[in-house]
Backbone as numpy.savetxt, mean C-alpha at the origin, in Angstrom:
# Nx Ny Nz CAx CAy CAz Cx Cy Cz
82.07 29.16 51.27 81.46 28.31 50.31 80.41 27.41 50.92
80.68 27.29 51.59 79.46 26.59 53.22 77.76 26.87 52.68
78.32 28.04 52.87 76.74 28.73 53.14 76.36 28.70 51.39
77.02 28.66 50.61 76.40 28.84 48.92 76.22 27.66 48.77
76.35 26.51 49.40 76.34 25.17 49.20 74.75 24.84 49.65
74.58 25.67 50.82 73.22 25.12 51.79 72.13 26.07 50.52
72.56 26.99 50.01 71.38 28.09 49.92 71.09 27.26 48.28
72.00 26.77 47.94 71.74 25.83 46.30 70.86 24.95 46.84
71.05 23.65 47.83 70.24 23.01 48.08 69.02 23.43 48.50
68.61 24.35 48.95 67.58 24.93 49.44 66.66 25.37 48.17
67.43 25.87 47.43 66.32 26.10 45.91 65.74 25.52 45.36
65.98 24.45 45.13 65.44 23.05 44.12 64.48 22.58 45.31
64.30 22.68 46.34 63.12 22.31 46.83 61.95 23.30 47.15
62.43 24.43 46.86 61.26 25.11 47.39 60.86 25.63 45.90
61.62 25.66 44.65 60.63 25.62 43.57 61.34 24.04 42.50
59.71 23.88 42.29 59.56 23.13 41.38 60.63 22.81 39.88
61.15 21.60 40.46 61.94 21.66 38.39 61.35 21.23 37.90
61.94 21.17 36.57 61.36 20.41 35.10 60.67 19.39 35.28
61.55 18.03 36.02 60.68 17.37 35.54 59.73 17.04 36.85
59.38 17.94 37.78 58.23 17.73 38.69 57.31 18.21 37.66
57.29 18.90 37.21 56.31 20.06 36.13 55.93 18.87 34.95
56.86 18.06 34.50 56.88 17.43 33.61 55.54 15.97 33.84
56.23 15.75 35.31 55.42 14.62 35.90 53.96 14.78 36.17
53.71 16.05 37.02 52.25 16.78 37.19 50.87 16.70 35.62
52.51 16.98 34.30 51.69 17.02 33.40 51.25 16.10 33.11
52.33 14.77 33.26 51.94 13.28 32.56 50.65 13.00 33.21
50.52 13.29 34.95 49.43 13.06 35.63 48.09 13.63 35.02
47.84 14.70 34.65 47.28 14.82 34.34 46.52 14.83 33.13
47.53 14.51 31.81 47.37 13.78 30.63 47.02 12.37 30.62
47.67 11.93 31.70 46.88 9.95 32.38 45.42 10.41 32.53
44.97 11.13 33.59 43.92 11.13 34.48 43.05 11.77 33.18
43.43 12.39 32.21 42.55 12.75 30.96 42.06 11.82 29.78
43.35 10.84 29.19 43.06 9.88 28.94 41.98 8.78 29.39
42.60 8.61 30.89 41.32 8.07 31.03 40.00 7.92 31.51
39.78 9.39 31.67 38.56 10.14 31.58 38.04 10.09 29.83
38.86 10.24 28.86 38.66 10.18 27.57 38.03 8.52 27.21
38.75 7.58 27.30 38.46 5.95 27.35 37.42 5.54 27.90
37.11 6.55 29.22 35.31 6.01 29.71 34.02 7.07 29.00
34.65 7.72 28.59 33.78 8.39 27.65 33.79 8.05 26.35
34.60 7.17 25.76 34.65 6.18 24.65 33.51 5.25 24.64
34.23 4.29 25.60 33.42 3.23 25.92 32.00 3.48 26.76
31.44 4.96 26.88 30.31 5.09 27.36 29.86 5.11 25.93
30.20 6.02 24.91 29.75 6.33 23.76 29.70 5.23 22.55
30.68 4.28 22.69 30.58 2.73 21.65 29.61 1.74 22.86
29.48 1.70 23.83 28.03 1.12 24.06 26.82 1.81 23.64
26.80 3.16 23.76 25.35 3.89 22.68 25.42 3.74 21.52
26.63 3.66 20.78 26.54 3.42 19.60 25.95 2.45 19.26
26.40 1.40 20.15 26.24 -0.20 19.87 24.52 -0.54 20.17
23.61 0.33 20.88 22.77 0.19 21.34 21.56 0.64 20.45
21.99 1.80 19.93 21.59 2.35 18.74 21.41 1.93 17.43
22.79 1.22 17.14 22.51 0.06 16.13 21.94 -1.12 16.40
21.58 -1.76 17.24 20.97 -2.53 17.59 19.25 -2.02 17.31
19.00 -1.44 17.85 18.10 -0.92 17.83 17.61 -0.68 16.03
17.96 -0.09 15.60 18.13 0.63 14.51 17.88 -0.86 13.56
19.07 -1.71 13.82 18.43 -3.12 12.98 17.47 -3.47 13.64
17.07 -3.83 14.52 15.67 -4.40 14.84 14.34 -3.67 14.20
14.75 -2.44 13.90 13.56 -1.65 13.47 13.70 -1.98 11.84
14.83 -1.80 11.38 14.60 -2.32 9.88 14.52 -3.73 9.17
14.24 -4.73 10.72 13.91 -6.12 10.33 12.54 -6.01 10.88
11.54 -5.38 11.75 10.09 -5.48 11.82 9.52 -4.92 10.98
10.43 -3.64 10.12 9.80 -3.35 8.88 9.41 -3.99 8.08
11.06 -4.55 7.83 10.93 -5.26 6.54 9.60 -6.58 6.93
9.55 -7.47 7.86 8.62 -8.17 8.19 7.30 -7.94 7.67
6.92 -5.77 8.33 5.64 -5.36 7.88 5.29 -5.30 6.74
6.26 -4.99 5.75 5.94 -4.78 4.67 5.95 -6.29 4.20
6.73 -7.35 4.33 6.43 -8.75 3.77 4.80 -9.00 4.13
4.21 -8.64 5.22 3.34 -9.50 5.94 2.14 -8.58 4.87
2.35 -6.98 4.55 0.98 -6.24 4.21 0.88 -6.65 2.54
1.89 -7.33 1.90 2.01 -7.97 0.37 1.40 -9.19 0.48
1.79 -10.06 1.72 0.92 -11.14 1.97 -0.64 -10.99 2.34
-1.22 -10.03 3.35 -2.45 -9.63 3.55 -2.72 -9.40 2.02
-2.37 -8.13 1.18 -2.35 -8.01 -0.01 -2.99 -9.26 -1.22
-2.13 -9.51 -1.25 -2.34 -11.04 -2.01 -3.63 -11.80 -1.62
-3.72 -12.17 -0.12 -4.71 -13.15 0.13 -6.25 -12.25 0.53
-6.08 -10.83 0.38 -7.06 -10.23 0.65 -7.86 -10.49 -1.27
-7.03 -10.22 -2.19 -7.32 -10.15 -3.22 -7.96 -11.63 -3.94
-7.18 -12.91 -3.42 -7.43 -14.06 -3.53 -8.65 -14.70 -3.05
-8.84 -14.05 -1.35 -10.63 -14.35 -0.83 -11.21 -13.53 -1.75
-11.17 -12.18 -2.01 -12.20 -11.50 -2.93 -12.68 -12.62 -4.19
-11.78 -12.76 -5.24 -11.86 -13.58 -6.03 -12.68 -15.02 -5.56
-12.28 -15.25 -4.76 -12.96 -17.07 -4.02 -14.27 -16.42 -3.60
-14.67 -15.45 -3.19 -15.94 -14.94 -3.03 -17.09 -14.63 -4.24
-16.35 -14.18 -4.89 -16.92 -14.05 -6.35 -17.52 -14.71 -7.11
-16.42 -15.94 -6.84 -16.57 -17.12 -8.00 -17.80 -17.55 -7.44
-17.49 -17.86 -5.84 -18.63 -18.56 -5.27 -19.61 -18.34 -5.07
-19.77 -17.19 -5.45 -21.61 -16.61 -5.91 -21.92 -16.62 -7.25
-20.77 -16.75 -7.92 -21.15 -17.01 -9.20 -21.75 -18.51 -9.19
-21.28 -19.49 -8.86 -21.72 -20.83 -8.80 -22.77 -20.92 -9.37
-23.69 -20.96 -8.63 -24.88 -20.83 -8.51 -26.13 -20.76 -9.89
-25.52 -19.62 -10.69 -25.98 -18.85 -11.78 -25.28 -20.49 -12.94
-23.99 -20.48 -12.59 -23.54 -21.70 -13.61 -24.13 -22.89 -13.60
-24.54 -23.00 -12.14 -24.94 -24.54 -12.44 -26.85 -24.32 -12.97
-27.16 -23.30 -13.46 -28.26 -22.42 -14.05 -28.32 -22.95 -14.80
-27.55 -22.60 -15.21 -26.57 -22.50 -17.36 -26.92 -23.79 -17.45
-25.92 -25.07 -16.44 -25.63 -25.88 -16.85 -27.36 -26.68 -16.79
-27.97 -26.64 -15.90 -29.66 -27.33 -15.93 -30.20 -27.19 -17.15
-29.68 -25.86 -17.54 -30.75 -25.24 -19.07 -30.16 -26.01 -20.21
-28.96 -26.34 -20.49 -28.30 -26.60 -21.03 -28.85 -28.38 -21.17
-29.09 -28.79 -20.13 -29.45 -29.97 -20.47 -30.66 -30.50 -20.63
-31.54 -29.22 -20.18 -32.95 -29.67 -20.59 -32.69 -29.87 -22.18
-33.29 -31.21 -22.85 -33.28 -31.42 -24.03 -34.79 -31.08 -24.38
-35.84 -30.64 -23.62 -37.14 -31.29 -24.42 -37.50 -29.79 -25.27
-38.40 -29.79 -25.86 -38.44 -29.34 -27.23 -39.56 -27.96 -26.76
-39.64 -27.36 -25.85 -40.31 -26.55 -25.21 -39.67 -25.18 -25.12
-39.58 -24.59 -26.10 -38.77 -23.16 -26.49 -39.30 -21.93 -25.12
-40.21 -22.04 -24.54 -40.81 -21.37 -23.43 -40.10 -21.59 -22.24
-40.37 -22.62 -21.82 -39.59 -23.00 -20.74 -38.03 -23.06 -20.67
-37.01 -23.31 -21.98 -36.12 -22.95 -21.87 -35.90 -21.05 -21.91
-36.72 -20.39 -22.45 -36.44 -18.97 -22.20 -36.58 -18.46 -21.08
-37.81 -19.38 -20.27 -37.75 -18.93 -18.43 -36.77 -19.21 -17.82
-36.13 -19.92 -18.10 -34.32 -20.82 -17.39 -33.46 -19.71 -17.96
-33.15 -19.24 -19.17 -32.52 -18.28 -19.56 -32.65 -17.01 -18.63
-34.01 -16.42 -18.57 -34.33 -15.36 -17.99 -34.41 -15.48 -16.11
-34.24 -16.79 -15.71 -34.18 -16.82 -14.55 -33.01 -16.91 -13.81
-32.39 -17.55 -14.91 -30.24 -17.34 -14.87 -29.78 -15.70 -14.41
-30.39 -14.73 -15.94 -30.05 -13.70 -16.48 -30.13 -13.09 -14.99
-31.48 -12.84 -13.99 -31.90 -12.38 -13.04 -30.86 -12.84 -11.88
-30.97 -14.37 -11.39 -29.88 -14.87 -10.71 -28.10 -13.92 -10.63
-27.49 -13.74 -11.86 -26.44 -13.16 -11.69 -26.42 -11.85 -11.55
-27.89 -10.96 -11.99 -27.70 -10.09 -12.02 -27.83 -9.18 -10.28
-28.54 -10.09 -9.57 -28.82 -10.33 -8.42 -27.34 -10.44 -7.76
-26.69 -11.57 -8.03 -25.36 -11.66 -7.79 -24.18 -10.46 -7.77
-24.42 -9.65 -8.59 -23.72 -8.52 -9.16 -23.88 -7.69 -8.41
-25.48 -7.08 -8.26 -25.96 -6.41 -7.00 -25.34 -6.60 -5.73
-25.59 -7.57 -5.33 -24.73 -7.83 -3.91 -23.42 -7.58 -3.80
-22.88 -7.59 -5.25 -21.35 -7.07 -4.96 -21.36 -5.75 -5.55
-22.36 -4.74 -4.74 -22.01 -3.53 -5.50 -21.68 -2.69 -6.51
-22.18 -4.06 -7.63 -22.09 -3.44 -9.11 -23.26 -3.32 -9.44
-23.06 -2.31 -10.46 -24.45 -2.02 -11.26 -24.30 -1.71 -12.76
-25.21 -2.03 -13.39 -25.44 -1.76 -14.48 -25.73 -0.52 -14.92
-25.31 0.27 -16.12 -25.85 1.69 -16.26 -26.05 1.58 -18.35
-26.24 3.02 -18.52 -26.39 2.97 -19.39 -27.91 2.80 -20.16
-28.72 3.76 -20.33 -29.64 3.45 -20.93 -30.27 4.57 -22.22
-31.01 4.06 -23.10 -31.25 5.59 -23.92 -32.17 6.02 -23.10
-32.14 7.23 -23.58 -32.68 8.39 -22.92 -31.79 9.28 -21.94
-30.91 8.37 -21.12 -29.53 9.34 -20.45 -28.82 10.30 -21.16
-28.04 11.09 -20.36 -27.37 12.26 -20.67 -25.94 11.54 -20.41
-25.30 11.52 -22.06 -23.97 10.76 -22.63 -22.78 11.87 -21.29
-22.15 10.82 -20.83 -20.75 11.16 -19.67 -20.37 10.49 -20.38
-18.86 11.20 -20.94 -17.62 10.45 -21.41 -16.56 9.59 -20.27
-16.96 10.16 -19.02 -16.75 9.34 -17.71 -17.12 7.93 -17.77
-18.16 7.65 -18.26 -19.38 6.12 -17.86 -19.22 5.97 -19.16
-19.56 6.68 -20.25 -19.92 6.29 -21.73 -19.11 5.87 -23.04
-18.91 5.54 -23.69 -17.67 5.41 -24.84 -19.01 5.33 -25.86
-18.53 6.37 -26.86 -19.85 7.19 -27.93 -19.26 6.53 -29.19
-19.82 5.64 -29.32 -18.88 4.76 -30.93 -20.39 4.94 -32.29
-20.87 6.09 -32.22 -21.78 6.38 -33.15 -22.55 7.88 -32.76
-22.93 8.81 -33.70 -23.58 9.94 -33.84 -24.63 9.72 -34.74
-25.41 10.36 -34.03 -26.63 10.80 -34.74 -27.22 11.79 -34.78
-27.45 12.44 -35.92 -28.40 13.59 -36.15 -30.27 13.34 -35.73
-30.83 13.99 -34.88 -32.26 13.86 -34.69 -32.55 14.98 -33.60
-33.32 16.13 -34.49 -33.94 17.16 -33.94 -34.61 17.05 -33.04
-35.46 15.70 -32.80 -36.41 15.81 -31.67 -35.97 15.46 -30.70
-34.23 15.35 -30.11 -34.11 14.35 -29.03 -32.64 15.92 -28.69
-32.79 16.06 -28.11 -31.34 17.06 -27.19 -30.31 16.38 -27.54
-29.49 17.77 -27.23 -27.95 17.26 -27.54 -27.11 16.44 -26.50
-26.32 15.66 -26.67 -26.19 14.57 -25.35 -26.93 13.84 -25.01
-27.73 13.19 -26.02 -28.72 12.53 -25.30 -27.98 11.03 -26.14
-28.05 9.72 -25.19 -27.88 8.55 -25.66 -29.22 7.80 -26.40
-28.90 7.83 -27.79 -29.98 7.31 -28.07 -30.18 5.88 -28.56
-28.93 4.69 -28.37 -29.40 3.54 -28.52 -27.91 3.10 -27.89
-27.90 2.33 -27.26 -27.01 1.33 -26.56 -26.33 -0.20 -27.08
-25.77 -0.05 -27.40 -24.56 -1.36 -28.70 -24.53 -2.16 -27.05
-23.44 -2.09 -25.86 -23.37 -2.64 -24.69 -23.14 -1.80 -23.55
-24.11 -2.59 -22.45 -24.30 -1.77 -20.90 -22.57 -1.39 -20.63
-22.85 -0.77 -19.73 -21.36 -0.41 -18.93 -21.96 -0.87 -17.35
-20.66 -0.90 -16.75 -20.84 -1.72 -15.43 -19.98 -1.05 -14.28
-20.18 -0.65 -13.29 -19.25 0.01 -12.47 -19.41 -0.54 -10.72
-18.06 -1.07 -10.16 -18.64 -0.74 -8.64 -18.21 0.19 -7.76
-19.41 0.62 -7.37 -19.25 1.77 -6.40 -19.21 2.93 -7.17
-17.58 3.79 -7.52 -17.83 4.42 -8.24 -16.94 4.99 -9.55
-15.94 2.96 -8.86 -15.26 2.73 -10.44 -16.32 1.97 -11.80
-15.67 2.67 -12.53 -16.23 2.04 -14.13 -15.24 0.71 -14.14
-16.50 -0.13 -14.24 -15.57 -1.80 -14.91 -15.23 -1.69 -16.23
-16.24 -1.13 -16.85 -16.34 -0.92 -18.07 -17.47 0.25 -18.69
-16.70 0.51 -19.76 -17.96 1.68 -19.94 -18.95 1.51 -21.11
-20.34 2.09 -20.72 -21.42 1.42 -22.19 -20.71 2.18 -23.12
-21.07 1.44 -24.27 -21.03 1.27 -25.40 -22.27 2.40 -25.91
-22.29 3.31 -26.54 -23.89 4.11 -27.01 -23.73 4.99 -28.62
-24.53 5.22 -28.68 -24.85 5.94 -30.05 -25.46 7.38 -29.36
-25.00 8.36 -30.14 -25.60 9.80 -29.22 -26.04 10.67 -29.96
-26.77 11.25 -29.95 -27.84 12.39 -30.73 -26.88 13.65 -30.92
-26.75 14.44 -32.13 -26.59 15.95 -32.16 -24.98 16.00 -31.49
């Protein structure tokens, strides 16, 4: 019984039991874990970096877009303050003519007609123009036709008297003439 005694002890060390097998595994379920946890926490700092990021970009937006409503606005507001302030000029026209009292029907029609020129001058500079005349070829683009006329001697489409100009800048219509049109 000697010798079955030595050859038992001898087995359990030269193979592996349960729970060596058991332990190897925990080791290596540890050493995975926390290989798993630094690959966590590598990945919730990108996350975190990303969102960061990510809001900063949708607060310089939002900024851009506040700031291009503000450009917006005050781009539209100098236009206007530009406007007026060439208009000036023509008003305080008005207003001279207006107070000439003396009884000289001539000279108030040169103040009239020197106003009329003044703004129209004014207008010019801001790239508007006046259109509309008889003898043109009626565009329902530029024209609004609030009368027909029959007359053989004048082509078809032809504008033949003007009620009010039309006005456009560049190569919007402000408004469109007013005309009477042949045929």
């Amino acid at each position: 019984m000697a010798k079955s005694e030595k050859t038992e002890k001898k087995a359990p060390k030269n193979k592996p039991t349960e729970i060596d097998e058991l332990i190897k595994e925990n080791d290596e379920i540890i050493k995975e874990l926390e290989e798993l946890r630094a690959s966590n926490e590598s990945l919730n700092t990108e996350l975190s970096e990303q969102k960061e990021t990510f809001l900063r970009t949708v607060a310089e937006y939002d900024n851009y877009r506040k700031r291009t409503v503000k450009e917006k606005e005050d781009a539209y507001l100098f236009a206007k303050a530009d406007t007026v302030a060439k208009l000036i000029p023509a008003i305080d026209s008005f207003e001279r003519s207006l107070e000439n009292t003396g009884d000289n029907l001539e000279d108030y029609k040169k103040g009239v007609d020197m106003t009329y020129r003044q703004i129209m001058d004014i207008l010019l500079s801001l790239n508007t123009e006046a259109f509309g005349a008889a003898g043109d070829e009626f565009n329902p683009d530029f024209h609004n036709a609030v009368m027909h006329k029959e007359d053989e001697s004048i082509g078809a489409n032809i504008i033949t008297e003007v009620f009010q100009k039309g006005y456009k800048v560049g190569d919007k219509v402000i408004r469109p003439a007013m005309v009477a049109v042949a045929n």
